[in-house]
C-alpha positions in Angstrom: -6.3 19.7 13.9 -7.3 20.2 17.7 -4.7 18.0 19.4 -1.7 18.1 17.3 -2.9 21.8 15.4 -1.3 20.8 12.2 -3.1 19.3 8.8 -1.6 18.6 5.6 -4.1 18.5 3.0 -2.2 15.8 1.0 -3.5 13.6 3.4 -7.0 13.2 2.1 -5.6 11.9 -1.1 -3.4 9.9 0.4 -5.6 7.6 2.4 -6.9 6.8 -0.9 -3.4 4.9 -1.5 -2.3 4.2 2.1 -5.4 2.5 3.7 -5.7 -0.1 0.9 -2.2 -1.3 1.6 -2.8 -1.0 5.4 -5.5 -3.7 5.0 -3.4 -5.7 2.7 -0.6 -6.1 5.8 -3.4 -6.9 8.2 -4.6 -9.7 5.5 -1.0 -11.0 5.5 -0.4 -10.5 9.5 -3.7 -12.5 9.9 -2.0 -15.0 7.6 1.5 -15.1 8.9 0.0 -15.5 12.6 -2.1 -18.4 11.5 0.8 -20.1 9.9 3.3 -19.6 12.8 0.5 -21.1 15.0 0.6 -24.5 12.5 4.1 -24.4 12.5 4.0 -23.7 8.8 7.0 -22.7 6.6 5.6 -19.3 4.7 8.7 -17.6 3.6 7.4 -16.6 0.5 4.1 -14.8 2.6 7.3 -13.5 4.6 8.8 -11.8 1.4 5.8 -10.7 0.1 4.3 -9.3 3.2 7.8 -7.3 3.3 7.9 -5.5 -0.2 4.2 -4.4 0.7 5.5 -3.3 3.9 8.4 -1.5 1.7 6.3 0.1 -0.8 3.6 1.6 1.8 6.6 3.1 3.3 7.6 4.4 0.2 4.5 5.8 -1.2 4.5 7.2 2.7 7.6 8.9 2.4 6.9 10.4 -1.6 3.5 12.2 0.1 5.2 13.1 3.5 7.6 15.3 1.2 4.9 17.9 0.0 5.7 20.4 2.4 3.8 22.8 1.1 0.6 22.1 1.5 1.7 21.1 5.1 -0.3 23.7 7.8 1.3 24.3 11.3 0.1 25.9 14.6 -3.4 26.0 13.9 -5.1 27.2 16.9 -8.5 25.6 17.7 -10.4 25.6 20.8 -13.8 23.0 21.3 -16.0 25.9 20.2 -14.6 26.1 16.9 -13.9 21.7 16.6 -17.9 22.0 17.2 -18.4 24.1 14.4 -16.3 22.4 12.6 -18.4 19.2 12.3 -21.4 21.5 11.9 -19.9 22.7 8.4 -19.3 19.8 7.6 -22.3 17.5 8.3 -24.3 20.3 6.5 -21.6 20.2 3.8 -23.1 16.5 3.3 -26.0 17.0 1.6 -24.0 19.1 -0.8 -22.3 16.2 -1.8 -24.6 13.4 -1.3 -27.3 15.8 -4.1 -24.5 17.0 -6.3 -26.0 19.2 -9.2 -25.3 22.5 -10.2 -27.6 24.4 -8.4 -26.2 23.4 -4.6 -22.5 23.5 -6.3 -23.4 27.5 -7.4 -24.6 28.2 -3.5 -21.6 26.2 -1.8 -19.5 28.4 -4.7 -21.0 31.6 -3.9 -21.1 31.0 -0.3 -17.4 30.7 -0.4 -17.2 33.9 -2.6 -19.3 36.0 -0.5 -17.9 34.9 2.9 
């Protein structure tokens, strides 16, 4: 949000899909690499490693479509960035000790704010 002052807030649930499959194409570069190196024939890692590639790119493409929940020109300066982190580091514990009397404060903080 500082540097490019956008956020889409698809993205947080899309890292759950995307970043499996990204370490699933470094497994295979790894691979592919190692096989080159030993002059190995791999085209089957070759196809596989490509409809992994094509279905990241997909899934990529199906969330980059939600445009609206896509936030531009958000204007942030280091003072608020610091901030920032200070909501949520405290915003940890409210997670890390989830019951319902710190979800009724984080609820009625958000309420009363």
């Amino acid at each position: 949000m500082y540097y490019f002052h956008q956020f889409s807030f698809i993205s947080v649930f899309a890292n759950f899909f995307i970043v499996p499959f990204s370490e699933i194409i470094i497994i295979f570069s790894f691979l592919m690499t190692a096989f080159i190196a030993f002059n190995f024939n791999s085209e089957w890692i070759n196809t596989v490693y490509d409809l992994v590639i094509q279905l990241l790119l997909r899934i990529i493409h199906w969330f980059a479509d939600f445009d609206s929940v896509f936030v531009e020109n958000i204007p942030m300066n280091e003072i608020e960035v610091f901030f920032l982190f200070v909501i949520i580091y405290f915003l940890r514990f409210t997670v890390t000790k989830f019951n319902i009397k710190t979800s009724t404060r984080l609820i009625m903080s958000f309420l009363y704010s």
